[in-house]
C-alpha positions in Angstrom: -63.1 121.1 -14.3 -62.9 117.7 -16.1 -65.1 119.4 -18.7 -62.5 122.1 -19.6 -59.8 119.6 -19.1 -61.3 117.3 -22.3 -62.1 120.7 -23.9 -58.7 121.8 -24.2 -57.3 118.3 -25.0 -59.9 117.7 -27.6 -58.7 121.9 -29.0 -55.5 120.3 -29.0 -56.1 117.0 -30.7 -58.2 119.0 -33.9 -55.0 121.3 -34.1 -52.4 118.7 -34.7 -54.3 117.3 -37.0 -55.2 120.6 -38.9 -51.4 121.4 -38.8 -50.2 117.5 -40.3 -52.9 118.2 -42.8 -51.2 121.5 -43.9 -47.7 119.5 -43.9 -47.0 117.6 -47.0 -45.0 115.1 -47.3 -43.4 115.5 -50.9 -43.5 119.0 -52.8 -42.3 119.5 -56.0 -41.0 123.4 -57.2 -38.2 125.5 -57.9 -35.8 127.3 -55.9 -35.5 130.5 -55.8 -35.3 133.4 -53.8 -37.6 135.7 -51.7 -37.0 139.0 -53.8 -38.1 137.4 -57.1 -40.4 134.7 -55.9 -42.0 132.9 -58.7 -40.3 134.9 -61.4 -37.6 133.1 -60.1 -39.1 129.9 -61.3 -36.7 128.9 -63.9 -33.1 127.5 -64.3 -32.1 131.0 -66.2 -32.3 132.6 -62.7 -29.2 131.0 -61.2 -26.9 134.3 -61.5 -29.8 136.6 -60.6 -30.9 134.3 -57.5 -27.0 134.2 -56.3 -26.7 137.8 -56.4 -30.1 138.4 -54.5 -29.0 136.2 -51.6 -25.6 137.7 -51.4 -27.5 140.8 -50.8 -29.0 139.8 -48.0 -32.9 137.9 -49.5 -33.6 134.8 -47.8 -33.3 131.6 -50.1 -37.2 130.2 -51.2 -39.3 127.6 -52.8 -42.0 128.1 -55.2 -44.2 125.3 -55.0 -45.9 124.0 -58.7 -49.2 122.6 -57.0 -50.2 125.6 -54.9 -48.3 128.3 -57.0 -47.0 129.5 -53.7 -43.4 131.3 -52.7 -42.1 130.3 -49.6 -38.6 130.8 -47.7 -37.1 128.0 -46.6 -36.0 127.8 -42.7 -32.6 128.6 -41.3 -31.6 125.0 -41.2 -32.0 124.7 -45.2 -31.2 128.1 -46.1 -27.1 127.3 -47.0 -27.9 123.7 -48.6 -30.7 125.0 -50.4 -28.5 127.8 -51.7 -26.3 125.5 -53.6 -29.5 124.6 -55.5 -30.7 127.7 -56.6 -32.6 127.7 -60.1 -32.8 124.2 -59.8 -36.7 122.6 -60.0 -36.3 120.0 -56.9 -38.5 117.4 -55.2 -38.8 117.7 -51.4 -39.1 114.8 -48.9 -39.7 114.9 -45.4 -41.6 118.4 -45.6 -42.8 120.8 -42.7 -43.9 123.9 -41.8 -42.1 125.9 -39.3 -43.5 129.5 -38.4 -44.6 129.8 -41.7 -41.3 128.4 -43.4 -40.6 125.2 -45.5 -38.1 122.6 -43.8 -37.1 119.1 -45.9 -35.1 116.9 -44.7 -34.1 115.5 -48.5 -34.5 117.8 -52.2 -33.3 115.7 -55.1 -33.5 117.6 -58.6 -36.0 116.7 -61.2 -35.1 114.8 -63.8 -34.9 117.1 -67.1 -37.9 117.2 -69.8 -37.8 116.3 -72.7 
């Protein structure tokens, strides 16, 4: 009993960690929306990207390290919104059923 007891914990223990791993801290990327996804990439795409969420497609972030389009959660959907088209840094980032929660998204500063 004490065996499967430690089992479990130790189960346990290797899954938090695999899941904090996953969970970065900062991500840099552009937001967008789920129906164009990384087409959306771009600061052109604002009028595009508030039509497709007035429609009904859930606001999203593409992510420049891992080239990967993710919808934010419920919590960020409306703030995000209001950044659409916009390449943002993220701070405080998680994962939530498969979706992207920040606690902080400042805009990058513009290239030149």
């Amino acid at each position: 009993m004490k065996k499967s007891i430690l089992a479990i914990l130790g189960a346990a223990a290797l899954a938090a960690t695999a899941s904090l791993a996953l969970a970065a801290d900062s991500m840099t990327g552009w937001v967008t929306e789920a129906h164009c996804g990384a087409k959306g990439a771009a600061a052109s795409h604002k009028e595009c990207g508030a039509k497709c969420v007035k429609e009904g497609q859930k606001v999203a972030f593409y992510d420049n390290a891992t080239k990967k389009v993710m919808n934010f959660d419920a919590d960020c959907q409306k703030p995000m919104e209001g950044m659409m088209a916009q390449e943002v840094t993220l701070s405080g980032v998680s994962m939530k059923d498969g979706m992207v929660h920040a606690t902080k998204a400042e805009p990058v500063a513009a290239k030149k």
